[in-house]
N, C-alpha and C positions, 0 to 999 in steps of 0.2 A: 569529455566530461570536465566541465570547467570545476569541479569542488568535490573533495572526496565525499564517499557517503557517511550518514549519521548511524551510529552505531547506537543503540540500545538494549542492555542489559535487564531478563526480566525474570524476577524468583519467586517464589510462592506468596500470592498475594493475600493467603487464608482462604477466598473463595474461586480462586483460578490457580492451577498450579504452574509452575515454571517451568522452565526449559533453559536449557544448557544453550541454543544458539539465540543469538542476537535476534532483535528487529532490525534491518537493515532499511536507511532510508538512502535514497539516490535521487538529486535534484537536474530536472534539466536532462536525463542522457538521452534522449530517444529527439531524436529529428521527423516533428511531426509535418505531415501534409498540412496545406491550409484548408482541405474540406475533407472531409470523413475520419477525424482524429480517434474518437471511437473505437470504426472499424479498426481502421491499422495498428492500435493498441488491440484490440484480440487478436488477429492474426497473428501479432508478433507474440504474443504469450502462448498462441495455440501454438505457435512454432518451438513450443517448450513445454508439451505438454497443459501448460497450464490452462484445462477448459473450466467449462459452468460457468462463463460468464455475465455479466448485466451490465445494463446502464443506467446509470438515477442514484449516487447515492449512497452511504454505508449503513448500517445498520444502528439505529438511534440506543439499542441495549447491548449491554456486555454478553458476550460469548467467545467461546472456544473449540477449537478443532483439535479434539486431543488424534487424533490419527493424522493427523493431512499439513499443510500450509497454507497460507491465503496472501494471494499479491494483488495487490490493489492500481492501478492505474489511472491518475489525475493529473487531467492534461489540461482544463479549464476551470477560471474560478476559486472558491477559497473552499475549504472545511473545514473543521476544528476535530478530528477523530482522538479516542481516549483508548493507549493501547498500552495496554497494562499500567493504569495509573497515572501514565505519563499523557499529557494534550500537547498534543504536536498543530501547532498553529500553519496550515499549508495554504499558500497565497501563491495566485500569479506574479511569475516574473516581470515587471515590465520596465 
């Protein structure tokens, strides 16, 4: 991992409540294959439990998972996602 991760701090927004852990963002760690980047971004999460996944996209309105976590995996291309308030600007390395 060439850059530590970005740490994000997130408190009651008035219509989303907060939470004591971070957003955690990490650039860059994962050594993707040149074809099926996708796939081996879910396997590697399935390898951590972390299932339900998709392809296409985040979700264009605000919400919350007041029981669970959500990790997101972007391996190509840009997005502009808004999580808690804050727009994290995510572009390809090149």
């Amino acid at each position: 991992m060439d850059q530590p991760p970005l740490l994000f701090r997130c408190g009651d927004s008035g219509n989303f409540p907060g939470n004591r852990l971070p957003v955690i963002l990490y650039k860059g760690v994962l050594r993707l294959p040149i074809l099926f980047k996708a796939f081996y971004i879910k396997k590697r999460f399935a390898r951590n439990r972390w299932t339900n996944a998709w392809n296409g996209g985040v979700f264009t309105y605000s919400h919350y998972h007041s029981a669970t976590h959500e990790v997101l995996g972007f391996f190509e291309g840009s997005t502009t996602p808004k999580i808690w308030a804050r727009v994290l600007n995510l572009q390809e390395d090149n």
